[in-house]
Every structure is written in C-alpha cells, then in structure tokens.
mmCIF file of the C-alpha atoms, coordinates in Angstrom:
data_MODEL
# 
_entry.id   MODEL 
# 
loop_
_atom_site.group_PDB 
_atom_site.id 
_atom_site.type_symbol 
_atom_site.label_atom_id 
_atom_site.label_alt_id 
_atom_site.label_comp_id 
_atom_site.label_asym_id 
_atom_site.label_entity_id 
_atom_site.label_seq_id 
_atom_site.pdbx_PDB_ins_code 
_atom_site.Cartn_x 
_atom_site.Cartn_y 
_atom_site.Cartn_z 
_atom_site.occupancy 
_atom_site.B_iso_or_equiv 
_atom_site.pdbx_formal_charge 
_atom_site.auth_seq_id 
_atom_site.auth_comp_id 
_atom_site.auth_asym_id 
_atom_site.auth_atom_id 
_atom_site.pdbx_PDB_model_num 
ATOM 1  C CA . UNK A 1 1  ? 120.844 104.715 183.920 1.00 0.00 ? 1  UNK A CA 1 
ATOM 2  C CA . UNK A 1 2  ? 121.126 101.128 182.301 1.00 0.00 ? 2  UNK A CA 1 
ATOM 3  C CA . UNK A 1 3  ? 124.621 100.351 180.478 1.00 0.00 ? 3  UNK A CA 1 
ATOM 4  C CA . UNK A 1 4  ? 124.870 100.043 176.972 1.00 0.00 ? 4  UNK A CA 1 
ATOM 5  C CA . UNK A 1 5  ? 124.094 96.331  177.201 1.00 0.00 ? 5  UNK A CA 1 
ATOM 6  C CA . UNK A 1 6  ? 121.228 96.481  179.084 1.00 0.00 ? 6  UNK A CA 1 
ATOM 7  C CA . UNK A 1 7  ? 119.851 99.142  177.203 1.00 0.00 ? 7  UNK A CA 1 
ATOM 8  C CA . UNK A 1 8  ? 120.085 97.242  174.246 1.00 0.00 ? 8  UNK A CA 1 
ATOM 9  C CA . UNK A 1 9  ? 117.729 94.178  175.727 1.00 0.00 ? 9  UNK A CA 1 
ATOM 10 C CA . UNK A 1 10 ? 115.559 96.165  177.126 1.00 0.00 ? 10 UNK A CA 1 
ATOM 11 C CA . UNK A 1 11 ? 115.008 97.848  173.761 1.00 0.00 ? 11 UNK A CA 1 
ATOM 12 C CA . UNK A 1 12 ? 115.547 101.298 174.492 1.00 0.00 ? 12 UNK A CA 1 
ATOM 13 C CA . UNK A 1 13 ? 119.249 101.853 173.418 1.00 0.00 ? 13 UNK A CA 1 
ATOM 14 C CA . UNK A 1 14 ? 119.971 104.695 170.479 1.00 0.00 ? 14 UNK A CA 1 
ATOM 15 C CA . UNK A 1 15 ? 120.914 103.043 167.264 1.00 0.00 ? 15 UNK A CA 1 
ATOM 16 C CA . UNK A 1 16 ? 124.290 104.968 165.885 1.00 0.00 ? 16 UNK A CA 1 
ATOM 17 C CA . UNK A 1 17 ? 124.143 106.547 162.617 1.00 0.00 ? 17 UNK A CA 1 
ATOM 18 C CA . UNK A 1 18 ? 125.612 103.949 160.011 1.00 0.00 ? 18 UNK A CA 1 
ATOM 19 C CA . UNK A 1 19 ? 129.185 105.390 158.766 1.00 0.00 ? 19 UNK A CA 1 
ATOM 20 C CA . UNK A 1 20 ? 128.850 106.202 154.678 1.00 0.00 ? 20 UNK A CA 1 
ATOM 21 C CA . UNK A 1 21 ? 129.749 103.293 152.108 1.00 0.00 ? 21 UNK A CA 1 
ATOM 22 C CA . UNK A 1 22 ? 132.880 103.902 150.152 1.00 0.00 ? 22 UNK A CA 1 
ATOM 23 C CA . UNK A 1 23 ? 131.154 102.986 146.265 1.00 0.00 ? 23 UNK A CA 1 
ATOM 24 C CA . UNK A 1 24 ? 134.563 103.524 144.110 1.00 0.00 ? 24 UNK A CA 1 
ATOM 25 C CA . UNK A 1 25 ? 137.930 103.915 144.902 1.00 0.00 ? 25 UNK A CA 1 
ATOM 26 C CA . UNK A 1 26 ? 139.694 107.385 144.530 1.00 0.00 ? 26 UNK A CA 1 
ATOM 27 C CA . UNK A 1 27 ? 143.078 107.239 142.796 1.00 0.00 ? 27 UNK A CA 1 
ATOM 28 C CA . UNK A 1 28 ? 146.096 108.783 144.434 1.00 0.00 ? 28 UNK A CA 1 
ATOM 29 C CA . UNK A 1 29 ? 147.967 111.187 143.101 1.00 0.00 ? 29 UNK A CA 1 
ATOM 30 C CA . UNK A 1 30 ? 149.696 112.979 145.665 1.00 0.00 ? 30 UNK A CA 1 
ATOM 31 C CA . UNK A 1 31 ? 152.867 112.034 147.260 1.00 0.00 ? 31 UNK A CA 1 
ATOM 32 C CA . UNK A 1 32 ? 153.731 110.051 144.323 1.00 0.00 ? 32 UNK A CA 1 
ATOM 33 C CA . UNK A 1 33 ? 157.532 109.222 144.936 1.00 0.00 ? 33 UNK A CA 1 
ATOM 34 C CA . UNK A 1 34 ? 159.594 110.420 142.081 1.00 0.00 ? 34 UNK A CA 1 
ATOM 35 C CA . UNK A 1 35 ? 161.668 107.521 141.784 1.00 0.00 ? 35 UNK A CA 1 
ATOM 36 C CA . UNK A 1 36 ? 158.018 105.875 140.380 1.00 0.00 ? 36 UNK A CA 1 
ATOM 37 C CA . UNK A 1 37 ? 157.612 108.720 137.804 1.00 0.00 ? 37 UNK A CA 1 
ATOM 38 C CA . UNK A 1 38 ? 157.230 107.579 134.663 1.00 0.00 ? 38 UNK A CA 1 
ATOM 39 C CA . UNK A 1 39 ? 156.770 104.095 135.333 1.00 0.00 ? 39 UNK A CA 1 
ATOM 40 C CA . UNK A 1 40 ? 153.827 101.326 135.250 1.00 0.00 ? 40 UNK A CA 1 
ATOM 41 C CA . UNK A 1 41 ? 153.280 98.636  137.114 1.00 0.00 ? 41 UNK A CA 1 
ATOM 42 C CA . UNK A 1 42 ? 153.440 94.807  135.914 1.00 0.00 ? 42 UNK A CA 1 
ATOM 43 C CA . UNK A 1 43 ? 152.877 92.387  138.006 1.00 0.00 ? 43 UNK A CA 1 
ATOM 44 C CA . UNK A 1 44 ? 150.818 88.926  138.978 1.00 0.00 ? 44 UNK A CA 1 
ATOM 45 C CA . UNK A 1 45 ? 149.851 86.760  141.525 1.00 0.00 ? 45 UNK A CA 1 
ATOM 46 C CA . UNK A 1 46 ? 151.708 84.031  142.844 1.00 0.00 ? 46 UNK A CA 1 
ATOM 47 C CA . UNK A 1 47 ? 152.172 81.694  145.500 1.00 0.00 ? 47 UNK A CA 1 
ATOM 48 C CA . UNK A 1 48 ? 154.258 82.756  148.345 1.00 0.00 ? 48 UNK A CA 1 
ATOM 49 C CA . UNK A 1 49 ? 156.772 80.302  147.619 1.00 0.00 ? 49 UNK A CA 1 
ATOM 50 C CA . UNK A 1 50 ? 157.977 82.425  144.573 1.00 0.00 ? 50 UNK A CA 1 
ATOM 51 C CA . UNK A 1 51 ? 158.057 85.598  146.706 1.00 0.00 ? 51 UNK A CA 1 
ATOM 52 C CA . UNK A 1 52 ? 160.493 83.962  149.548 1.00 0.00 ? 52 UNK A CA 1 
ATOM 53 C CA . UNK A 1 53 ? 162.287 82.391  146.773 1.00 0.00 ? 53 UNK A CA 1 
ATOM 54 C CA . UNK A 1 54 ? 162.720 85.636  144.803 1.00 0.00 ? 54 UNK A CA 1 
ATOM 55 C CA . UNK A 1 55 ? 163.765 87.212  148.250 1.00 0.00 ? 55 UNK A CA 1 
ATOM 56 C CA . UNK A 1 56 ? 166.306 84.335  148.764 1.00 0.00 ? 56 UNK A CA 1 
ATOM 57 C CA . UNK A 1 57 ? 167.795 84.870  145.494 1.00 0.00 ? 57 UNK A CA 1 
ATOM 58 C CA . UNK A 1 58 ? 168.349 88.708  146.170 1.00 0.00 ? 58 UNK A CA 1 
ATOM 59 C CA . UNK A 1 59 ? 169.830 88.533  149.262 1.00 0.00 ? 59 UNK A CA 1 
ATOM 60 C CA . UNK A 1 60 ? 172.294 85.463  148.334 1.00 0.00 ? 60 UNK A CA 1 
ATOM 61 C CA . UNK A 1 61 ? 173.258 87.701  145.091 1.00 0.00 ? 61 UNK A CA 1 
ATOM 62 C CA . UNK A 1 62 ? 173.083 91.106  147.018 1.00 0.00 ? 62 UNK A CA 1 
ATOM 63 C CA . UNK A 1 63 ? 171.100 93.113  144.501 1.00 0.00 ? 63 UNK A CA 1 
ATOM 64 C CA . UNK A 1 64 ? 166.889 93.808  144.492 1.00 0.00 ? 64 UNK A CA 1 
ATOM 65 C CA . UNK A 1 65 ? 163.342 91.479  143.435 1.00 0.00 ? 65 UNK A CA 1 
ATOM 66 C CA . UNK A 1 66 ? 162.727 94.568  141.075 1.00 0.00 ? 66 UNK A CA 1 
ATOM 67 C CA . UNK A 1 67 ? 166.886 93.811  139.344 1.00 0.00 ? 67 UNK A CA 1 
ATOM 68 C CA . UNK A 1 68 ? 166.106 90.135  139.732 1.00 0.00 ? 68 UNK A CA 1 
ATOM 69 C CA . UNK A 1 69 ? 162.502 90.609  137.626 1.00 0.00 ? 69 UNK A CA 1 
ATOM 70 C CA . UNK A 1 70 ? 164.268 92.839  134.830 1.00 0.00 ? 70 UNK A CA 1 
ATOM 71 C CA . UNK A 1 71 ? 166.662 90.576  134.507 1.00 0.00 ? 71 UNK A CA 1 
ATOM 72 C CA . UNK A 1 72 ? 164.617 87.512  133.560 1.00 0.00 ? 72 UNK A CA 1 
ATOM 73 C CA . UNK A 1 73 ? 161.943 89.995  131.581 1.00 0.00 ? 73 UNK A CA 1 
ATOM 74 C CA . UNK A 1 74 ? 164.888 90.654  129.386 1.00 0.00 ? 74 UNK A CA 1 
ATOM 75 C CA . UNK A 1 75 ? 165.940 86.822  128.930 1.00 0.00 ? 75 UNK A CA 1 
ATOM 76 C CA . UNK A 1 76 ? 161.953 86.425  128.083 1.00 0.00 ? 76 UNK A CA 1 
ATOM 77 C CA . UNK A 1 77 ? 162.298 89.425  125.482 1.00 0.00 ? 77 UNK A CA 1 
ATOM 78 C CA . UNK A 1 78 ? 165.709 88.375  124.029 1.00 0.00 ? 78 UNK A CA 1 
ATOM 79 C CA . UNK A 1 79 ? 164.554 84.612  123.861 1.00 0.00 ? 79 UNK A CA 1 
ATOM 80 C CA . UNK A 1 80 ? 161.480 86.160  121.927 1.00 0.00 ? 80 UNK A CA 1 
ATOM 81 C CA . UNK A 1 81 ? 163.582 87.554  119.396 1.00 0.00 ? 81 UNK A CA 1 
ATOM 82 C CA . UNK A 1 82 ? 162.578 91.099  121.269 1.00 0.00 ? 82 UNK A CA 1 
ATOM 83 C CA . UNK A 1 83 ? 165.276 93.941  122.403 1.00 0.00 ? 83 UNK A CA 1 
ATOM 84 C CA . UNK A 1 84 ? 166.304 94.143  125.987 1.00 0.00 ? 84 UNK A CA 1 
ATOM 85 C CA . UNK A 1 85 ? 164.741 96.811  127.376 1.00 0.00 ? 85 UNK A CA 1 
ATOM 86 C CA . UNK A 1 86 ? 164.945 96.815  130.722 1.00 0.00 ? 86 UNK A CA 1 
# 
C-alpha cells in the first residue's frame, strides 16, 4: 500500500470529512468565579506600552492593574464633577 503522500498524487487517497464550522459563539456561564459576580467588564485596547507601564507601576507601588485602574476612574469621575465610586 502507497503512503499517504503518494496516495494523494496518484489520486486515489480518501478525502477526510471536513470538521463542523463554529457560526456563533456560546457564552459561558459555568465556572464563573465568584469574586467576578456582580461585576462588568470595561475595558479598551491599547498599545503594549501602557500594559508594561501599568504593570511597572503596580509592582513599584505593590498593589494590582485592576487598584491602579479604579484609582484613576475615580480621579476621571471626581474631576467630572461625578462621585467616586469605585
């Protein structure tokens, strides 16, 4: 019998069965972590040079990105004239 390859050039290999096409995405909803319940999330893109510098700042100041973020959403609010909420 002719390998795979061989097979294939000489015409007589067995096409495989194409695998299904995902069309839309399934939302997950189990194994949710409760620490995430009752929260959204807000975010946007940027370039990687915010991310390391985010990072940099946390670890300098010993605290999280996610402290860091609240931190200046609530000096975006207050300058706003909006509560503090986070």
């Amino acid at each position: 019998m002719a390998n795979s390859l061989q097979a294939a050039l000489d015409g007589s290999a067995v096409e495989a069965t194409p695998k299904p096409v995902r069309t839309k995405l399934v939302a997950k909803t189990k194994g949710k972590k409760p620490s995430r319940e009752g929260t959204v999330l807000v975010g946007a893109h940027f370039s990687p040079d915010v991310q390391k510098q985010l990072r940099m700042l946390a670890a300098e100041e010993g605290t999280t990105n996610r402290a860091l973020i609240a931190e200046a959403l609530n000096l975006l609010f207050m300058k706003k004239g909006k509560d503090a909420i986070l």
